[in-house]
N, C-alpha and C positions, 0 to 999 in steps of 0.2 A: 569166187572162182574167176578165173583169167586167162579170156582164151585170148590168144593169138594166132593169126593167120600164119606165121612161120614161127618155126621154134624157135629156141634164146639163144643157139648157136647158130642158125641161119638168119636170123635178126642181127646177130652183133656181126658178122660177115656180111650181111649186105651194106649195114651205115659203113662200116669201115672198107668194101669197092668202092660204094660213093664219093669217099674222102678222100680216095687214092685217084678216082677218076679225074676226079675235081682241083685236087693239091697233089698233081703224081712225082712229088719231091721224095719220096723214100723215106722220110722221117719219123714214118710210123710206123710200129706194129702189131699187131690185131691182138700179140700174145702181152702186150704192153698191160704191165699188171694196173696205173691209171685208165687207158681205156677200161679194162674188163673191169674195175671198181665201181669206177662213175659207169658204165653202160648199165650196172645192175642196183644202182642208186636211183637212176635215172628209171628204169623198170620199177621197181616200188614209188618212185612220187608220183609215175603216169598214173598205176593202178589206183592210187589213191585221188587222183585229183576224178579221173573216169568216172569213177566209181559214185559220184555223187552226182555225174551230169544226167538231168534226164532223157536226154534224148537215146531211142531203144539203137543205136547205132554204137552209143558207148559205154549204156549199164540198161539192161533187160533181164527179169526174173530174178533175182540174185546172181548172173552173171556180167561181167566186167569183159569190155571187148576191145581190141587192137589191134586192128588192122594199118599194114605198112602201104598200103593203098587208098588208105582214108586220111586226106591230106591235112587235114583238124587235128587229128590224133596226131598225124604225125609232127604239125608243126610243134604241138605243146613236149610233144618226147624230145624234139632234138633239143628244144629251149632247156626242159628239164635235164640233158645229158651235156650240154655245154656250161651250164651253172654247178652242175655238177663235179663234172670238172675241174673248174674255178674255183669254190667252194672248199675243196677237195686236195687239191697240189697246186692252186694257184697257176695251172700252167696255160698262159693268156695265147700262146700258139696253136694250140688245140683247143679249145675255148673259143679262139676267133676262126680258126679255121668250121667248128662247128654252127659257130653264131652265121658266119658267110656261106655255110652249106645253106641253113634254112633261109634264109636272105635269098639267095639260089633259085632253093625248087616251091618255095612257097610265097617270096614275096612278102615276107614278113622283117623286119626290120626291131630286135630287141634284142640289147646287150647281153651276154653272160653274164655280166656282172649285175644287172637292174637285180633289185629287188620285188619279184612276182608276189605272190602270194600261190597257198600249199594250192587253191583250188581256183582254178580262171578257165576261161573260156574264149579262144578264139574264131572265129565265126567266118566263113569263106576265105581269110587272109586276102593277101595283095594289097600292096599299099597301105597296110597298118606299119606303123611307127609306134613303137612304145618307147618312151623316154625314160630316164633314171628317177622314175617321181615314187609315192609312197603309195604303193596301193595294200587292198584286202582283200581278205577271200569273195569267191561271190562276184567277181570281177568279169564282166562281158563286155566283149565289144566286138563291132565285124569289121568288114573290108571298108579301109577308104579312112581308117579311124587315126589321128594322131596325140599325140599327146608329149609335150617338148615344154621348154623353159625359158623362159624370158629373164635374159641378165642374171643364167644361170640359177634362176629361182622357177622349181617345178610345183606340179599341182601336188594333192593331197587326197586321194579315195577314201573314202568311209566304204564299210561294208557292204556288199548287193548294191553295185552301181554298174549301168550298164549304156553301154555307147552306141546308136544305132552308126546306120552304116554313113561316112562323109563328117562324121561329127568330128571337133576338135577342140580339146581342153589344153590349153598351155596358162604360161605364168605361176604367179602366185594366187589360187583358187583351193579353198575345202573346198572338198564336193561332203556333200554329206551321206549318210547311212541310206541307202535301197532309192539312192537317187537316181534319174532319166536324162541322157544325154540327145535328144532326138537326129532325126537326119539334117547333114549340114549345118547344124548350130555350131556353133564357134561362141567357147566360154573364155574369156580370157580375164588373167585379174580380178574375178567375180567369183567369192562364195555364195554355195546353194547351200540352205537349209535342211535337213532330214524329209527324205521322200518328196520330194521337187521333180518337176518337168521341167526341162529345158527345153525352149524347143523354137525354129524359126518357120516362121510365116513364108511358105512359100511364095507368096503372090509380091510383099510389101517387103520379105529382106528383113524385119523387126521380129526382134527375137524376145521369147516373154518368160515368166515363169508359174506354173502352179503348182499344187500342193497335189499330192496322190496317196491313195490307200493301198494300192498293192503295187510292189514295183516289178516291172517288168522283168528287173533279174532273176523273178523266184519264179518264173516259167521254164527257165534254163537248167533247174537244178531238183533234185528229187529228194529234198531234205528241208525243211524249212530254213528260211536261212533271216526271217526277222524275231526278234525277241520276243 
């Protein structure tokens, strides 16, 4: 089940005042058979990605929830309704116009075009940057979080890796499988091994790494997500 706070025609009418609010160029229209395609593509990948988080805000009992007031959910719908798009009719003006809505009202920064994964997690937004790197499902990170490329060479996620909040992966790095990005650690040009901590010493600035049994990303998700 999948509830929502407004219904799918007052849902697809409020993003598209937004975008009128926002971009009030006239170029669009609500009855625009691309919007209404990708807005209900975009609906089934939230449900789906929801649907596995555990937190009771976005899947409780066998229900699935989405609220256009829950700025988390909403960041991942619009991401998902602008890749959508993309995906879809290739149309990079509503695509960007959506990617620059969420940029907007949540402070998140990731292209239409990036390649996500079916189920991620973003965590207070603001000042997250996700860059065009490879990630996987199981994919957590919060606010503060970047992830960019060096000479045009981006990292690599393994499955269940999860970014606390200020951390930063760029270059050429694997991360590996149910790996830890901790607070403020900065990985750069460095692979981590399968279930690793990363993490920096607040007091010294020296950043280390060790090995872990459970990684912090399968507290995020209501399904096991290691092998």
């Amino acid at each position: 089940m999948f509830k929502l706070t407004l219904s799918i025609d007052e849902l697809q009418a409020y993003v598209f005042q937004q975008l009128s609010h926002f971009f009030p160029d006239s170029r669009l229209s609500p009855k625009e058979t691309k919007f209404r395609k990708s807005f209900y593509q975009a609906m089934e990948r939230s449900e789906y990605c929801f649907r596995h988080v555990a937190l009771k805000s976005f899947h409780h009992e066998g229900t699935t929830f989405f609220s256009h007031t829950h700025s988390d959910q909403y960041t991942l719908f619009l991401w998902f309704l602008s890749n959508s798009v993309w995906k879809e009719f290739e149309d990079s003006e509503l695509a960007s116009k959506l990617f620059y809505l969420n940029k907007t009202l949540n402070g998140v920064v990731c292209m239409y075009d990036a390649e996500m994964p079916n189920i991620f997690l973003i965590v207070h937004g603001g000042g997250v940057v996700l860059g065009k790197a490879s990630y996987s499902d199981f994919f957590v990170c919060y606010q503060g979080c970047t992830v960019g490329a060096i000479d045009g060479v981006y990292p690599s996620f393994g499955k269940g890796v999860a970014m606390a909040p200020q951390s930063t992966v760029v270059g050429k790095c694997i991360v590996g499988d149910y790996s830890t990005i901790g607070n403020q650690a900065l990985l750069r040009n460095k692979n981590l091994e399968i279930r690793s901590l990363y993490y920096r010493d607040t007091d010294t600035g020296q950043h280390s790494v060790k090995q872990t049994n459970e990684p912090w990303a399968q507290s995020f998700f209501n399904v096991p997500i290691t092998n």
